[in-house]
MARDO-383587 format. One record per residue: residue in one letter; x, y, z of N, C-alpha, C in turn; residue number from 1. Coordinates in steps of 0.05 Angstrom, whole numbers. Example, Ala and Ser with C-alpha at 12.3 -4.5 7.8 and 13.67 -1.06 7.14 Angstrom:
<atoms>
a 264 -114 156 246 -90 156 264 -66 156 1
s 257 -45 142 273 -21 143 258 1 157 2
</atoms>
This chain:
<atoms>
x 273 -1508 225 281 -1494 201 258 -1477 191 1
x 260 -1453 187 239 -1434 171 227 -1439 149 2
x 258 -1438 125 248 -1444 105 253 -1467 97 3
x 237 -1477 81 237 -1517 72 241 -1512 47 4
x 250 -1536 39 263 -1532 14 237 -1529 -5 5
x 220 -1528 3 190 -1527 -18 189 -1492 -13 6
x 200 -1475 1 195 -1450 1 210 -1440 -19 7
x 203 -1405 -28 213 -1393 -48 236 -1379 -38 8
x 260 -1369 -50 287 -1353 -31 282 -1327 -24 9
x 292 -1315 -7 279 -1301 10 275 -1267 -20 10
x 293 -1274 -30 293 -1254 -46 288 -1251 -84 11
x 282 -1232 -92 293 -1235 -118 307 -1214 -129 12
x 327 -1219 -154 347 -1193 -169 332 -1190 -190 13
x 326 -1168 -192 337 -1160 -228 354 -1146 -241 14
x 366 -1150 -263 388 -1126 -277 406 -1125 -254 15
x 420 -1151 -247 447 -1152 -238 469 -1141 -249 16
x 459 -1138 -279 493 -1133 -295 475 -1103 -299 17
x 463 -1082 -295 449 -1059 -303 470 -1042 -299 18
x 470 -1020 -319 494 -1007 -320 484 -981 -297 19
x 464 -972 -296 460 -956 -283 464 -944 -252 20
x 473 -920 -243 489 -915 -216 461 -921 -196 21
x 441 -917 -216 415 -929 -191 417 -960 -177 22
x 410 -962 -151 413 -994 -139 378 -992 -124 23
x 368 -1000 -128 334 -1001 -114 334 -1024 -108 24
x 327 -1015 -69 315 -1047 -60 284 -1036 -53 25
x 280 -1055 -44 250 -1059 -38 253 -1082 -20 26
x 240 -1075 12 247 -1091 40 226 -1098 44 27
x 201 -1089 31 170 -1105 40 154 -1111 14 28
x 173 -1124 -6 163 -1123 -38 137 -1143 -34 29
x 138 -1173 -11 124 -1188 -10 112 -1199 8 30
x 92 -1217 11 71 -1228 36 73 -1247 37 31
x 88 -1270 24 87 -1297 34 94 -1299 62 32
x 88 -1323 68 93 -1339 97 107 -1367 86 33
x 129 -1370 105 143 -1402 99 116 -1418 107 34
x 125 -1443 92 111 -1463 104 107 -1463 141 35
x 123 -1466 155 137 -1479 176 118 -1453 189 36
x 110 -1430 192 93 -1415 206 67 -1411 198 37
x 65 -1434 178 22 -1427 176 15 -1399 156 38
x 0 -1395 176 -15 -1372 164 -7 -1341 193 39
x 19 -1350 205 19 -1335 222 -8 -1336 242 40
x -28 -1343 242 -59 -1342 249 -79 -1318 236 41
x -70 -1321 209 -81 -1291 195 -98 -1303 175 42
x -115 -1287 160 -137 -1300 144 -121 -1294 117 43
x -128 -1298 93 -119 -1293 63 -124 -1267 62 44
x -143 -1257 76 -155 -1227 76 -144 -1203 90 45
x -132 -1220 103 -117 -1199 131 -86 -1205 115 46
x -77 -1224 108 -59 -1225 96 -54 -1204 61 47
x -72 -1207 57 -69 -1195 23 -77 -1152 38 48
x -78 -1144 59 -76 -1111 62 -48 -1108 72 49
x -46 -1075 83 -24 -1069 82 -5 -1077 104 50
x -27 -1090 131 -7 -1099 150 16 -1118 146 51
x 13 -1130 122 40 -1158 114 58 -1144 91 52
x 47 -1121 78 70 -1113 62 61 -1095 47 53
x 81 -1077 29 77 -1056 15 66 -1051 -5 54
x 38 -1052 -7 21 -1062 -38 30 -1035 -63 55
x 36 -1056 -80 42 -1040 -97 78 -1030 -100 56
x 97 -1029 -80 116 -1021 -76 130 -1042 -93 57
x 130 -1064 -106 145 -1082 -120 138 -1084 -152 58
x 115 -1066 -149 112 -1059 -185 123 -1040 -187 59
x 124 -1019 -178 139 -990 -189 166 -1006 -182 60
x 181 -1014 -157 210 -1016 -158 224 -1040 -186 61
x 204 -1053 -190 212 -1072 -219 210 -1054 -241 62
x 189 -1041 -245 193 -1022 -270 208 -997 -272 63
x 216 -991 -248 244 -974 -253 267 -983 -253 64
x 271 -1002 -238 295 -1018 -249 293 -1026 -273 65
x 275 -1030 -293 274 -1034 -321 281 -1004 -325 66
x 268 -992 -324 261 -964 -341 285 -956 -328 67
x 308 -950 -325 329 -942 -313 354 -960 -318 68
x 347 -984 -318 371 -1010 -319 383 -1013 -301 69
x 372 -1009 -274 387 -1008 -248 391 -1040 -238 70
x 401 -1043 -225 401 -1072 -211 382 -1070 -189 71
x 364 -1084 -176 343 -1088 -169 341 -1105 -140 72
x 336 -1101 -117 334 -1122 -105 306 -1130 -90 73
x 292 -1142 -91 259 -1145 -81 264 -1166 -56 74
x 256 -1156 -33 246 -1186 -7 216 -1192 -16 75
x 214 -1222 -2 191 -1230 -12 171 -1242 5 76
x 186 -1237 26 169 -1255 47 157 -1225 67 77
x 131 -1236 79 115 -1220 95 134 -1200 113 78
x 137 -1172 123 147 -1167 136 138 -1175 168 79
x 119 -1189 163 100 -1196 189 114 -1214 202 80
x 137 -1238 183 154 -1255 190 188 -1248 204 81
x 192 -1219 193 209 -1208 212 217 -1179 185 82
x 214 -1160 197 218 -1135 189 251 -1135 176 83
x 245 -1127 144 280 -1133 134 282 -1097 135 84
x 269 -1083 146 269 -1054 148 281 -1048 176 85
x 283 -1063 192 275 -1055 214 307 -1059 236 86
x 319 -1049 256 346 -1063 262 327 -1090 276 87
x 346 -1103 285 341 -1132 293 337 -1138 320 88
x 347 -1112 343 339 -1106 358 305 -1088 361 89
x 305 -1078 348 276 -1065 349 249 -1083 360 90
x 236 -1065 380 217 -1082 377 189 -1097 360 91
x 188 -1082 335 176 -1090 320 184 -1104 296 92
x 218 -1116 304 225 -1135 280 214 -1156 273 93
x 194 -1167 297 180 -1190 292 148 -1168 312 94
x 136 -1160 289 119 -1141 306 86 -1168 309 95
x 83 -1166 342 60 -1174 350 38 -1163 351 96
x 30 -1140 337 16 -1126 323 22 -1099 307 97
x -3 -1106 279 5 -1086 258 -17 -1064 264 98
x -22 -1037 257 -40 -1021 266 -67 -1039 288 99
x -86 -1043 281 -103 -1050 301 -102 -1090 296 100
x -86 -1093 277 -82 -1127 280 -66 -1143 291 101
x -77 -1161 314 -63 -1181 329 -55 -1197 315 102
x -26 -1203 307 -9 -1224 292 -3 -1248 322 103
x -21 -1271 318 -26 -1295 339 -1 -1306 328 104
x 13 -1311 302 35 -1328 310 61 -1307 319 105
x 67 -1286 326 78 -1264 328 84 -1255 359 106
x 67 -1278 377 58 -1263 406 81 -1279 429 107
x 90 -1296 421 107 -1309 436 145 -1329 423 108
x 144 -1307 407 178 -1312 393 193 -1306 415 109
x 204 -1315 417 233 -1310 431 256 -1305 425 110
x 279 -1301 436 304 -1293 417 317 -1317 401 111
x 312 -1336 399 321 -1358 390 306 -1367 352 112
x 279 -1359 362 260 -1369 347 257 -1336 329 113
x 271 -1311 332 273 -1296 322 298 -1286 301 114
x 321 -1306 318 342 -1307 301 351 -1326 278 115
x 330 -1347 287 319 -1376 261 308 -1351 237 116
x 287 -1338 247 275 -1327 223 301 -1300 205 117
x 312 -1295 231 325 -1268 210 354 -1280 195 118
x 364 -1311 209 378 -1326 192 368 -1341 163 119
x 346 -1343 162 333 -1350 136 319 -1329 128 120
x 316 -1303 132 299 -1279 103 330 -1261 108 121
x 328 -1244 132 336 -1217 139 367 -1222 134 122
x 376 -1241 143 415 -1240 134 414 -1238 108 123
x 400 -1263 96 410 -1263 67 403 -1246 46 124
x 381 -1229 47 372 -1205 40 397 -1185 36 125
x 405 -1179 61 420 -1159 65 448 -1164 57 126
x 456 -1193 69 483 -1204 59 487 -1198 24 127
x 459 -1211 8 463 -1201 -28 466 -1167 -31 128
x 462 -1150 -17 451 -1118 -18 485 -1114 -16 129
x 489 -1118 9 519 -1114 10 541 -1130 -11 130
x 540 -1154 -16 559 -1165 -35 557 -1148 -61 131
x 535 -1132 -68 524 -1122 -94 542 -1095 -87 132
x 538 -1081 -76 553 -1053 -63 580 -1061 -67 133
x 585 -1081 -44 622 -1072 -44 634 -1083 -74 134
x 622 -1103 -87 637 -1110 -120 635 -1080 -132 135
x 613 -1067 -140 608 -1042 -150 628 -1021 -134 136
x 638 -1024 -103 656 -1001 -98 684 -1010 -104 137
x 688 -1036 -115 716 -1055 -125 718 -1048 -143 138
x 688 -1041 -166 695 -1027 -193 695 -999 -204 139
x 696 -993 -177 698 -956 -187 671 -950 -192 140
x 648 -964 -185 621 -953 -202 608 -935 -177 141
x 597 -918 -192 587 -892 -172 552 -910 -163 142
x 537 -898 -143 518 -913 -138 495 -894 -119 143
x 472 -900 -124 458 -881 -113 439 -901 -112 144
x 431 -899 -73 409 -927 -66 386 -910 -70 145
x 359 -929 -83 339 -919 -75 319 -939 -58 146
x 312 -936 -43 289 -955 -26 267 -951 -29 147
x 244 -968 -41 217 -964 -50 198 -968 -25 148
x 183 -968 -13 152 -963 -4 135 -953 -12 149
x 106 -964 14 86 -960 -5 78 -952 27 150
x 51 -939 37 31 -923 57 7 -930 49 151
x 0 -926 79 -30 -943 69 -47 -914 64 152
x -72 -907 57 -83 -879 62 -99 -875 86 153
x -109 -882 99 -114 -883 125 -104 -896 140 154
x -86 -892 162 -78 -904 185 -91 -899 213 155
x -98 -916 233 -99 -914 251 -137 -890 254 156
x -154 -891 233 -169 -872 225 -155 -844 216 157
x -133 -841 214 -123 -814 208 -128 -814 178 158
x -122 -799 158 -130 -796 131 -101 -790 119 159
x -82 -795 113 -57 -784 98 -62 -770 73 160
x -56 -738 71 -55 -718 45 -37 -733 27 161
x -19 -744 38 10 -737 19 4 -771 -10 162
x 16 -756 -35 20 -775 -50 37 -788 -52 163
x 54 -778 -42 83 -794 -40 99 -778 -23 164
x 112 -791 -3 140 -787 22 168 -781 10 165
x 181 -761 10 209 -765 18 221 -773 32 166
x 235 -783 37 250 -786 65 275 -797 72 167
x 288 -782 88 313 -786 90 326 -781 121 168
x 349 -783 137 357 -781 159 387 -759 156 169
x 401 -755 165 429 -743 161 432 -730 129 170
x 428 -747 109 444 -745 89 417 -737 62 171
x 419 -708 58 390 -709 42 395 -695 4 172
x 424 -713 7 440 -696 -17 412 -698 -45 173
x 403 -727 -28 379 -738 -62 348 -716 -53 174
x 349 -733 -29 318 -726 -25 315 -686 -32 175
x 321 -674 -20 322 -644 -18 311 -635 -50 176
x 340 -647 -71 325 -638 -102 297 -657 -107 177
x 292 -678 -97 271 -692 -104 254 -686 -95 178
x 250 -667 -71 227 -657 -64 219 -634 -74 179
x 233 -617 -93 236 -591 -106 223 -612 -135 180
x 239 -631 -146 230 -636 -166 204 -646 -168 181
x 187 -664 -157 166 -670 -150 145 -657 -143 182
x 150 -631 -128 131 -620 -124 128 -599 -151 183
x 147 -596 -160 149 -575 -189 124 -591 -204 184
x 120 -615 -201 97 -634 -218 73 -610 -219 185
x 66 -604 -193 43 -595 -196 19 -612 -192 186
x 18 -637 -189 2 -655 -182 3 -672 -163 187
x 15 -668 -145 22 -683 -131 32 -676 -105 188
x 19 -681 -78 27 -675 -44 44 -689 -43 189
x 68 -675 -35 95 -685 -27 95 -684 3 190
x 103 -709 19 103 -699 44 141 -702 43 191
x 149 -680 70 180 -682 74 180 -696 93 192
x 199 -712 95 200 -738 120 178 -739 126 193
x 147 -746 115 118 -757 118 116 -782 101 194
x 99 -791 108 83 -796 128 112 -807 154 195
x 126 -813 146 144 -828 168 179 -810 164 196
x 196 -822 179 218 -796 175 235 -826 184 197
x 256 -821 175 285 -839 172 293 -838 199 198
x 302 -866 215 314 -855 239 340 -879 238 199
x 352 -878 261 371 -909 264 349 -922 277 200
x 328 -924 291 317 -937 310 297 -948 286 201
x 290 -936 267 262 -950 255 269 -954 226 202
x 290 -954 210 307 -965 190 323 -972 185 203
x 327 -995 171 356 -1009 172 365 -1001 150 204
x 357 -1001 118 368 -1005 85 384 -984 87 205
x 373 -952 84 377 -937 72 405 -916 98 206
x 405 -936 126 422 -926 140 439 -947 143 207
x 440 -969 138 464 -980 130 474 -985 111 208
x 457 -989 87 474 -984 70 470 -957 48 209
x 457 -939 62 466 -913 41 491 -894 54 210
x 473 -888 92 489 -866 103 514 -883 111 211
x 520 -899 118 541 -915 130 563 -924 109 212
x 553 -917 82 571 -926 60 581 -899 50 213
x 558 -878 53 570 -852 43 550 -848 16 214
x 539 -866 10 527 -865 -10 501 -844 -18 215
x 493 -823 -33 474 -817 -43 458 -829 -31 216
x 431 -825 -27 401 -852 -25 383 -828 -18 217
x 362 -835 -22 336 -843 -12 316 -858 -1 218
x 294 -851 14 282 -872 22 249 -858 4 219
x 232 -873 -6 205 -865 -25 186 -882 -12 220
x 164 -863 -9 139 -875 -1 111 -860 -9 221
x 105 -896 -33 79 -876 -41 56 -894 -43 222
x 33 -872 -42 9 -878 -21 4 -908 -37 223
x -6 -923 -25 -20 -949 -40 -40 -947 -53 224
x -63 -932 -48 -86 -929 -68 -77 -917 -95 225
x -60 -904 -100 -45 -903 -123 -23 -914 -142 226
x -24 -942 -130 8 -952 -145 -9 -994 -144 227
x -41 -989 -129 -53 -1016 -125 -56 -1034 -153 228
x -54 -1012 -179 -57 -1033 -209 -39 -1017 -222 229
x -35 -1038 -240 -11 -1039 -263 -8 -1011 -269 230
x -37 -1003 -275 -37 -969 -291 -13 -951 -264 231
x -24 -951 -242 -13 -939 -223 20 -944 -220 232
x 20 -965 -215 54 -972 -220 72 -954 -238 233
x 55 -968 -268 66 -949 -292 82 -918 -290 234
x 58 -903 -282 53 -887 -279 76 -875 -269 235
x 74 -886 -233 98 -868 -222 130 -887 -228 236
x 130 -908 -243 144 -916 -246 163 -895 -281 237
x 144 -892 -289 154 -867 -312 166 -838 -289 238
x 140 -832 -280 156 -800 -261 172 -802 -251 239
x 177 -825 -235 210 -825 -220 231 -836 -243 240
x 228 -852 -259 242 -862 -282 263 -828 -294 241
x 232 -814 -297 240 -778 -309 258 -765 -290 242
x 243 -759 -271 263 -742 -244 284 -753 -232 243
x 288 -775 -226 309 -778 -209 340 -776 -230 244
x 339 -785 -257 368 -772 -269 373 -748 -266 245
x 359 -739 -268 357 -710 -267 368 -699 -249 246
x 355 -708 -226 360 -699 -194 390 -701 -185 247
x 405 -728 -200 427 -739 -190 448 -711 -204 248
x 434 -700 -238 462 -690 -248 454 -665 -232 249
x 435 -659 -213 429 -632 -205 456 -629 -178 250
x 461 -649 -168 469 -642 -148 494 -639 -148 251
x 506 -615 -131 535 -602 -136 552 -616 -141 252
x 570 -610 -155 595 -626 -158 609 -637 -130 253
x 613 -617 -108 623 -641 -86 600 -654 -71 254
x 580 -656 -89 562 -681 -70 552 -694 -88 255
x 569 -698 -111 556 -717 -127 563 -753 -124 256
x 541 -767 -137 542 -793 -120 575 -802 -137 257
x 583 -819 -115 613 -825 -111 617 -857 -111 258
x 635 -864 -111 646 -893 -111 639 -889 -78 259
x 638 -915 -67 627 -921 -40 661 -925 -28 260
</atoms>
């Protein structure tokens, strides 16, 4: 068994009853490890950077779900334990290394011991994301996903410009004004599908349940050295709080977000 009953559930809500057409998940909000896998073979130190999860990506997605009243959904466990981003076939759903770090408990899963883990985080994650969608398409409520991330600023020695990612695959009814609105800031490098770009092969949220539902969405990624303390959170947790209503009444009448 993965998780023991001394572990925390794989997820958490906020503003279940939130009136708002916003729905924000967040697929790498957290870094724990179940009991039952140790420490993966990782130190507290190698654990607390960006290879186990999105620093910072679970304070802005909680305070816009406040500052918005959206319903909220946060994972909590390491993505190091199995990628809730990721399809389930991919090979880095249970990735045996993160940029230059060897994940030792990560090197010999098998399909068995991969489907234990995505039966205790990755179903039930997604199983609440969906039960939350189809009640909201039972009540007529219009809905527009947003998916939070966070980037590390150097990868791999490369240096990343951008302050924050758009990104999207097929469907760019949100992202397109959000990249117009954002960069109107004036302060801020917008990358377009940067640092990373939406695909079926390397995202699960925002293509199953935005493009596959019909739904509006986005996918947001912003840099970690900027969102690492409270102030930072705040911060862009206010600017997207500002832009994104905005964005939603910007967009044409036949592409405005819709009952699913």
């Amino acid at each position: 068994m993965v998780l023991s009953p001394d572990d925390v559930a794989p997820f958490d809500v906020q503003g279940r009853d939130g009136r708002s057409p916003f729905f924000i998940v967040c697929d790498h909000a957290g870094r724990l490890i179940p009991r039952s896998l140790g420490s993966l073979g990782l130190s507290d130190d190698q654990l607390a950077t960006h290879v186990a999860w999105d620093i910072g990506a679970a304070g802005v997605a909680q305070r816009l779900g406040a500052a918005l009243g959206a319903h909220a959904v946060l994972q909590r466990y390491s993505r190091l334990v199995i990628d809730c981003n990721r399809p389930l076939d991919a090979a880095d759903s249970v990735a045996p290394r993160s940029e230059r770090t060897v994940i030792p408990g990560n090197q010999d899963v098998g399909p068995g011991a991969a489907e234990e883990r995505a039966r205790a985080i990755f179903h039930p994650y997604h199983d609440d994301i969906r039960t939350a969608l189809d009640q909201r398409q039972a009540m007529g409520r219009p809905t527009v996903l947003v998916a939070m991330h966070s980037f590390t600023p150097v990868f791999l020695d490369e240096a990343r410009p951008w302050h924050v990612g758009v990104l999207y695959n097929r469907d760019a009814r949100v992202a397109r004004p959000l990249l117009r609105a954002l960069r109107d800031e004036g302060d801020v490098v917008v990358g377009d599908n940067e640092p990373y770009a939406v695909s079926d092969v390397t995202d699960y949220s925002v293509v199953q349940h935005g493009e596959r539902r019909g739904l509006p969405h986005v996918e947001l990624e912003i840099r970690q050295d900027l969102i690492a303390t409270a102030q930072g959170q705040d911060a862009w947790a206010e600017r997207l709080a500002r832009l994104l209503p905005a964005v939603i009444q910007a967009i044409p009448a036949s592409n405005t977000p819709q009952s699913e």
